[in-house]
N, C-alpha and C positions, 0 to 999 in steps of 0.2 A: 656659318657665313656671317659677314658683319652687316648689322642692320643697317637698316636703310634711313635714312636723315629724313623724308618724305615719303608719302605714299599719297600719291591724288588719287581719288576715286571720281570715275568721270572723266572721259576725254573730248566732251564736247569744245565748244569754243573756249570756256572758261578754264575750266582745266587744263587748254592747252597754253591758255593767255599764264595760269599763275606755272606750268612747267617750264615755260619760255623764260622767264622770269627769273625762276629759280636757278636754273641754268646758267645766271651770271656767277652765279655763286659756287664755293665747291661743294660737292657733296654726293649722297647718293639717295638720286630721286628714280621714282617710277610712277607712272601713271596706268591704271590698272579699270578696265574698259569691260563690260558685261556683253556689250557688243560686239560684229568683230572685227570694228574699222572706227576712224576717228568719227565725230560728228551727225552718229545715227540718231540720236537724242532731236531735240528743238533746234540742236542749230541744223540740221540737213531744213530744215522747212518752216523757215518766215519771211519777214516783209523784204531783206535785204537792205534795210535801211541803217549810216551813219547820221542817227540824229544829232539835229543842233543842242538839243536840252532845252528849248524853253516849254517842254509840257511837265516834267518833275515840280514836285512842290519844292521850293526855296527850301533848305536845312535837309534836306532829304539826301542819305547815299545814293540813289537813284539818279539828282541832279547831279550831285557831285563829282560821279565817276562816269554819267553821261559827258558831261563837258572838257573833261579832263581827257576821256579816250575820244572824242571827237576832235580835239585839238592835237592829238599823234596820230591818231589811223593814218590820214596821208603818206607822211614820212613810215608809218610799219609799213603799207604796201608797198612801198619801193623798197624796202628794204627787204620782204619776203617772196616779190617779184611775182604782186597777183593785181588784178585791175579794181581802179578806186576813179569813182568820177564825182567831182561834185558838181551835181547839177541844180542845187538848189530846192527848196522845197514851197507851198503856199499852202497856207491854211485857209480853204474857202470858209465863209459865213452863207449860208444860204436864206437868213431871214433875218432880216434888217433889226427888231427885236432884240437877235442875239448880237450885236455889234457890240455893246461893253464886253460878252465875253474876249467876245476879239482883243479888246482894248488890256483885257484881266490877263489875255495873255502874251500879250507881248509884254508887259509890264512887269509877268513873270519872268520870261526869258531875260529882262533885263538885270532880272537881281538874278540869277543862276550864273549871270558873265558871259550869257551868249555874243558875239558880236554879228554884224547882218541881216538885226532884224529891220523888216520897214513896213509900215500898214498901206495897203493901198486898197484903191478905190473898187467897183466892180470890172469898171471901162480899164483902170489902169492894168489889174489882173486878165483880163480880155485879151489888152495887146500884147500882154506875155507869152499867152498862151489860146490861142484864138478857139481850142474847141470847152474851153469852157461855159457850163450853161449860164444862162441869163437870167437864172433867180441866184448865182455869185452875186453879193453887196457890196461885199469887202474880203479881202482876202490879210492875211500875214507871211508875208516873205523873209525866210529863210535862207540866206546865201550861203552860207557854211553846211547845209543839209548834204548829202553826199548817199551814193550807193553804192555796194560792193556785193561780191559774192559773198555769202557768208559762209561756204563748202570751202572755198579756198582758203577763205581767213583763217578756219582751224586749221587745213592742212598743213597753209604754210606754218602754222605756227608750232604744230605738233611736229613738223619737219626739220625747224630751225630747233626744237628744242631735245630733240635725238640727234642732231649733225651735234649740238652740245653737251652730249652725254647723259642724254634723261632714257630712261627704258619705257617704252610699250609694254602689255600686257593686252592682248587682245583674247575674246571670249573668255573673260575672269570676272565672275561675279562676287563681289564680297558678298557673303552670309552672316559672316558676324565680326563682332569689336570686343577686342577684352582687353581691360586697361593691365600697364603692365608698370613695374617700378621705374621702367626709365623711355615707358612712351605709352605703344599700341602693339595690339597682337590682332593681322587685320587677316579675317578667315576666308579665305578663297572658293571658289568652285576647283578650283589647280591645285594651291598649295597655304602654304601660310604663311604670313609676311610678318617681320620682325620692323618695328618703326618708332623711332622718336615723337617726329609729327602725324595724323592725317590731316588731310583737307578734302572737306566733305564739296565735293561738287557733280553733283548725282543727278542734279535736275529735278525731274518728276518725283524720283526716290530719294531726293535729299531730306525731304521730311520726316522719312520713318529713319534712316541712320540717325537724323539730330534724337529723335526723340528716343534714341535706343540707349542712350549714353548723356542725354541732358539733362537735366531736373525740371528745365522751362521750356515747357511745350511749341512747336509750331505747327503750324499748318499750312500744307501746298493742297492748293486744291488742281486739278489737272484741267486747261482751259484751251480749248480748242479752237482752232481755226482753218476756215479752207478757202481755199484760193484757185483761180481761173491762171495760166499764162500763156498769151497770146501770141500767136507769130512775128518773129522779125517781119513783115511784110509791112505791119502795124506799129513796132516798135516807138515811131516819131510823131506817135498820136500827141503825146504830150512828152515835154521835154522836164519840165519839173518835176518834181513826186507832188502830186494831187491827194493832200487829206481835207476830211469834212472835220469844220469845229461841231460838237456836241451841241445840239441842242433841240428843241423840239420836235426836229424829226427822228430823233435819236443818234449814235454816232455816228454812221457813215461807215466808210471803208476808204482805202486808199487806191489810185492809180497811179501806177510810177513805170519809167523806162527801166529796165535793167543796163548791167555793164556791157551782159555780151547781145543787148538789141532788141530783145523783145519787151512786151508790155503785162504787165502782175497786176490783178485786182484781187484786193482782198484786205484782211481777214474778215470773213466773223469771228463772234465770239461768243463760246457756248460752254460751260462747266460741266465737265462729265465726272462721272465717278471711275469710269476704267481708260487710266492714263496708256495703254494700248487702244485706243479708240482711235481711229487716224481714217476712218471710214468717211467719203465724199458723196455727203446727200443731197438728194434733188431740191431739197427745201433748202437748204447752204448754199447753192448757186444760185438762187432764184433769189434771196436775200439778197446777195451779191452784185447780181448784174441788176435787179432796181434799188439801192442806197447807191452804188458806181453813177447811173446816172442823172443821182440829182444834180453833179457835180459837171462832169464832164459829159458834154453831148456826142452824139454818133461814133458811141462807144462799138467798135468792128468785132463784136463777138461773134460773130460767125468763123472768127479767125482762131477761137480756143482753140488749142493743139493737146492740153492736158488739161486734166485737175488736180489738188494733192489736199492733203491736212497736216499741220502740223499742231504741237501741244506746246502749251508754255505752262510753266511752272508759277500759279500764282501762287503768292504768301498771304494770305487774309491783313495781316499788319499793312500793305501794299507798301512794302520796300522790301529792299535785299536787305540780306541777313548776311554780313559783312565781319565774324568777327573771332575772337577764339570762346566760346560756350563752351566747353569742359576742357581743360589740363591738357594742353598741346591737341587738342582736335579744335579747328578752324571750320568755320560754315563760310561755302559761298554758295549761299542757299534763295530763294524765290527769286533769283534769276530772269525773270522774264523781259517784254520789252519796257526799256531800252537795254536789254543786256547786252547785243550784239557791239551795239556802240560802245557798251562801259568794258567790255572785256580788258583791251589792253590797261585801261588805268585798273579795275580790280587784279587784275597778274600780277600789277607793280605793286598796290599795296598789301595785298595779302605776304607775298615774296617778302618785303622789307619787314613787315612783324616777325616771322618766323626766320628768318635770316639774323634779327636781332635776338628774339631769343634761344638760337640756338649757336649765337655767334660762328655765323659761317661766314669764310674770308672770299674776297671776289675770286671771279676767274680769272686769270688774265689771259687765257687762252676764247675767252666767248666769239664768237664770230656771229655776227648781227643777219649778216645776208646769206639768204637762200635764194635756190635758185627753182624756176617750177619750170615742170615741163612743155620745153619749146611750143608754142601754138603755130601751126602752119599758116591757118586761114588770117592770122595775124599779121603775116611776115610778108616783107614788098618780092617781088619776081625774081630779086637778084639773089636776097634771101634765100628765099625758098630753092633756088638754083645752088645753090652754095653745099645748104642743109639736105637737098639728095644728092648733090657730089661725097658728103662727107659720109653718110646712111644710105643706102638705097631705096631702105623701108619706110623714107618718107615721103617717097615717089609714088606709092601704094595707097590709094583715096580706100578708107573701109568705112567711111560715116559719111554719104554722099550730101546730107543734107546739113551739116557741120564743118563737113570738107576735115576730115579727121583721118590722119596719117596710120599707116600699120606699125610706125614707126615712134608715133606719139603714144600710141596705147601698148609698145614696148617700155618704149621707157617709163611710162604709168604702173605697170607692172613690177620694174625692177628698181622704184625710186625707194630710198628709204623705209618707208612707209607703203610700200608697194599695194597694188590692188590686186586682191584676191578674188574679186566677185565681179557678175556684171554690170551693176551699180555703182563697183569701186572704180571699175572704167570708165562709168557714166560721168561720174561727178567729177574726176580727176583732168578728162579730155574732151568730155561734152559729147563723145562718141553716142549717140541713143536720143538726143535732148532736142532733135530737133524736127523736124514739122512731122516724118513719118513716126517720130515716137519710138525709135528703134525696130521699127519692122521689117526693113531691110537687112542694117549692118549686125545684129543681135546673133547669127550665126556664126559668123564669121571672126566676133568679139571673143566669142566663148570656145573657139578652134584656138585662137590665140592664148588665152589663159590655156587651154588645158594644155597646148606643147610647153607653154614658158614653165608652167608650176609644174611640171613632170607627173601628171594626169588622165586621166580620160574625161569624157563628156557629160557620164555621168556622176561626177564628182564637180561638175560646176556648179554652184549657184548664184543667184539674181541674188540676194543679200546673206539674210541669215540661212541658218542648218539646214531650215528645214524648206527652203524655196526651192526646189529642186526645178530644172529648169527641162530636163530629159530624164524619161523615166524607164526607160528603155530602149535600149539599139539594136536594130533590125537588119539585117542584109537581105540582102532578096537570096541569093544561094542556100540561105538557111530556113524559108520557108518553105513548108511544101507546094 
């Protein structure tokens, strides 16, 4: 078979940002996933934030390709038909003391080419936002700050980059890399892949593929974080993203609305040694909910619905690793935030190096817009009137508290990139996401999977292999 021009390893956000990419171009790419669905890595669980970029250091890829993808997210989300709001962001000061930092940073954002910053007062930040506390001094405002899902962002992108001929690989774990005369020889859990380029974008595990095949060491350290999210009911506690500036009280954590209505507090931040650690501890929440309100008062956390953790991939260097480190292998390596922002500008520049060096000609066939699956609870009366004239099965409410179609979690199932698991229905239609936490529609979801994937029940699972969700089925006829 003829080799492949590409091999991504890693189908989180980034990997799906440099397949989309690649896809302008001809050729033949595949993106090849240890998991077994896009985005189970860091991007399924962070803050959801499109930063502005003025916390990167000035000369930094970090700033560079924060500003650079914050100034397209917009125009990607319309174009891969998933929700992007910018609501703006403010950096509270909580001790008058620290106000130069304040000053240090907007004056950073200024050299990084942010545009919309403006420092204001305590009172001015107040009127903004009235549950803000009153040890706020000063705040930095953010207008270009923005929030989105980050579970869509990959999908869509992983979607638009197979409607343009990129190949999936799901539960493929590379094991190893042997360089070969005219690329990689990239060693699978599956099979064995024949490649020109890779492009190491692994996350957590990006560290140990660089240093298997680099001469110059790096180091990810795996750095944790957890988080509270609140019910729509509370959603419009604040309308801004509310972060703490650093400083004597230590960092703070963020408050922010999401796109589809609720309210996120969070992260910490904790360095562990086993990047499977995703474990939500009582001492994590209790962090959590007193640095939240130094910032914002009559924080409604009686309204937690969930908790989660996610890991980011820190690099000890603290920036991305942005570059080609050995003979056609590419790192987009330490990752972490602001990665979600930088995605689409790292896609496009990683794409145009290996594009150049491997002189690939455009596509002229690429097709920029996807399309995601119909949201009911989104859609006006007549809509929705229309959309069960045309399906019936979207007349069928199966996520009472999401208001989620049996019709949306069909077509979840059989989009491209189809969801095979509980969790791929969660995150694809929000079917589970919302106040009971899936305790209701969870049966129901996984009757639907196991007729659509031609199944039984015990063959469904909540994520990976080994999450078995029914362990055995019982009829009453067959018990004594």
């Amino acid at each position: 078979m003829k080799p492949y021009d590409v091999v991504v390893i890693g189908a989180g956000v980034t990997g799906a940002a440099v397949a989309r990419e690649l896809s302008r171009r001809k050729g033949r790419f595949v993106v090849v996933e240890r998991s077994g669905d896009v985005g189970e890595g860091t991007s399924k669980a962070n803050s959801a934030i499109v930063h502005a970029g003025f916390d990167a250091l000035p000369g930094t890829l970090k700033a560079k390709m924060n500003v650079q993808g914050s100034q397209v997210m917009e125009d990607l989300a319309r174009e891969l038909d998933i929700p992007y709001r910018r609501n703006g962001a403010l950096v509270t000061c909580l001790n008058p003391e620290d106000l130069p930092h304040l000053q240090e940073l907007y004056e950073r954002g200024l050299q990084n080419g942010v545009q919309g910053l403006r420092l204001l007062s305590g009172d001015e930040a107040r009127a903004m936002e009235p549950n803000l506390s009153q040890r706020v001094c000063g705040a930095l405002l953010a207008e270009t700050s923005a929030i989105i899902c980050p579970f869509e962002l990959t999908l869509g992108l992983a979607e638009s980059a197979v409607q343009n001929g990129v190949e999936f690989r799901f539960s493929t774990a590379v094991q190893g890399l042997e360089k070969t005369e005219t690329g990689w020889r990239v060693h699978t859990s599956q099979d064995v892949l024949e490649t020109r380029v890779v492009v190491n974008a692994a996350g957590v595990a990006a560290g140990e593929l660089h240093n298997a095949v680099c001469d110059r060491p790096i180091h990810i350290v795996p750095r944790k974080g957890e988080y509270m999210l609140l019910d729509k009911t509370v959603g419009d506690h604040v309308s801004h993203t509310i972060f703490q500036l650093p400083g004597k009280l230590g960092k703070g954590v963020l408050v922010s609305p999401t796109v589809h209505g609720n309210l996120l507090v969070g992260p910490t931040a904790l360095d562990v040694e086993d990047p499977e650690d995703l474990a939500v501890t009582a001492a994590g929440l209790k962090d959590l909910q007193e640095k939240a309100a130094l910032a914002v008062d009559r924080l409604p956390l009686r309204q937690v619905i969930t908790s989660f953790a996610g890991m980011r991939a820190h690099e000890t260097g603290d920036d991305f690793v942005l570059e080609e480190t050995a003979e056609n292998f590419f790192d987009a390596a330490g990752i972490e935030s602001p990665g979600l922002s930088s995605a689409p500008a790292i896609g496009a520049y990683l794409a145009d190096r290996i594009a150049q060096k491997l002189s690939l000609p455009e596509n002229p066939d690429f097709d920029p817009i996807r399309h995601a699956v119909p949201h009911l609870a989104g859609m006006s009366p007549q809509e929705r009137a229309a959309r069960i004239r045309e399906n019936p099965a979207y007349g069928a409410i199966v996520c009472r508290c999401e208001q989620i179609s049996e019709g949306e979690i069909l077509d979840a199932i059989h989009a491209p990139l189809g969801a095979r698991t509980l969790d791929g229905v969660k995150r694809r239609t929000r079917a589970g996401m919302g106040r009971c936490q899936a305790g209701f529609c969870s049966p129901r979801v996984m009757e639907l999977l196991a007729r659509e994937l031609h199944t039984d029940l015990l063959a469904v699972r909540k994520n990976g292999p080994e999450s078995r969700l029914v362990v055995e089925q019982i009829r009453g006829e067959d018990k004594p």
